[in-house]
N, C-alpha and C positions, 0 to 999 in steps of 0.2 A: 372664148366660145361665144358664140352668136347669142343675144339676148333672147330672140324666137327660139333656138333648139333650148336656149337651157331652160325657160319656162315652160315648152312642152314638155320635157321632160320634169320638170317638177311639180307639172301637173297628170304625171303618168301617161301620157300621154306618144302614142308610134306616131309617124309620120303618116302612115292609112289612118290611123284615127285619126287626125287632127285634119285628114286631106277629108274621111267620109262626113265629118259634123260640116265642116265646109260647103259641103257637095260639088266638090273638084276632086280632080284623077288625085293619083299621089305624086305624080312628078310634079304637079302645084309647089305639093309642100317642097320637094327636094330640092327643086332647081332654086325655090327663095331661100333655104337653108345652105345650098350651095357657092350662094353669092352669083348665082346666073339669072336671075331676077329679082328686079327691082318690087318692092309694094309701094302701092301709094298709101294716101292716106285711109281712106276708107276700108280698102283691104286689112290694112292694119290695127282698124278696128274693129273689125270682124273677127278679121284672128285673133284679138284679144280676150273679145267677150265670149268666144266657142271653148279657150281655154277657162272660161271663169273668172278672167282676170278684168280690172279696171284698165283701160286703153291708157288714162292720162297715168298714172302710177308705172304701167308698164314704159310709156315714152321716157316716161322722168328718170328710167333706167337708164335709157340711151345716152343720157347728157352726164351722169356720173362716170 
């Protein structure tokens, strides 16, 4: 599982949520959960901290 869906979800979080904190549609979220878009960096910090999360904690996921 994608480290973005399982964090959203473990942070209760739907895909319209995660898209309205954003303020992006929700095909935002789907298409990067779907593997049809790429984030950069900044994105991806963004998404990190809307979930509550630390961005370097959630990368350091990516490399495990």
């Amino acid at each position: 599982m994608n480290i973005l869906v399982e964090s959203r979800e473990q942070a209760g979080l739907t895909q319209r949520d995660l898209a309205a904190r954003l303020k992006r549609p929700h095909s935002f979220v789907g298409r990067i959960e779907a593997g049809e878009r790429r984030v950069d960096v900044i994105e991806f910090i963004e998404i990190a901290r809307v979930m509550g999360l630390d961005p370097k904690h959630l990368f350091a996921k990516l490399a495990d």
